[in-house]
N, C-alpha and C positions, 0 to 999 in steps of 0.2 A: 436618458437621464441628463446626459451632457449638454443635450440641444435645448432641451426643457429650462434648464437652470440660467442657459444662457441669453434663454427668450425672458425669461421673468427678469434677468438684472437688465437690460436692454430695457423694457418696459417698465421698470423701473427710474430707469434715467442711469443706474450705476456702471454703464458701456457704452459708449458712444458708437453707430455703425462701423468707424476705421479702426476702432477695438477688435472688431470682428473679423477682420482680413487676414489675420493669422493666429490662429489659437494653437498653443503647446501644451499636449496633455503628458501630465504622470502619470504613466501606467504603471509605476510600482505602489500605488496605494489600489490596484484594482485587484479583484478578488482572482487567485489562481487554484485551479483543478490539484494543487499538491497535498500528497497526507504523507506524515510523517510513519516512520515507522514504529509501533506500539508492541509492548511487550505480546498482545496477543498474537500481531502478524507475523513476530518475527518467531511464537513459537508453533504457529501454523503452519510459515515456511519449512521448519527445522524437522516437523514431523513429515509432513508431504515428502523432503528428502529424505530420511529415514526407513519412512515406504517406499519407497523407491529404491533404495540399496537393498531395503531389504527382500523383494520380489528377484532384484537383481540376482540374487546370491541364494534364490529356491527358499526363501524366511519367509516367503508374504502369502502368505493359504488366501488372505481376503476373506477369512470368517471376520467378518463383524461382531461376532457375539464375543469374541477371544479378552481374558481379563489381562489387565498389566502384570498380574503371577504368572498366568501361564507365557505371556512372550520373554519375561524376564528368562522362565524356566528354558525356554528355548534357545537365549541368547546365550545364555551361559554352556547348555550344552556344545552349541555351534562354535565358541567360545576355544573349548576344551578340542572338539576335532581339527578346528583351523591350526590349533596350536603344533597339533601331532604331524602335521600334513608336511 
């Protein structure tokens, strides 16, 4: 796109050839690979670690079908043995 642009003002007349003998480009106006972090990724991340402690510490059966009552139910029990331990 760069080269392109540069051959149309050249052909134009708006570049002389010794114009051309050293070009400085801004790459901070060029498009970068970064994404910010969104409320969804970061509550993606926080569950993926979740399951992850929780498999750690014998919590994570890995049923899929399991409702948020029943692991709340579960967390509260674990909850109440950690505390006795």
């Amino acid at each position: 796109m760069l080269a392109e642009s540069l051959r149309v003002a050249h052909e134009a007349g708006a570049l002389r050839s010794q114009d051309l003998k050293r070009v400085t480009v801004d790459t901070t106006v060029q498009p970068k690979a970064i994404t910010f972090p969104t409320d969804a990724k970061l509550l993606h991340a926080a569950i993926k670690g979740l399951n992850r402690l929780a498999r750690k510490h014998g919590m994570g059966g890995g049923d899929q079908g399991e409702t948020l009552a029943t692991i709340r139910m579960r967390l509260r029990r674990w909850g109440r043995t950690e505390g006795r331990a």
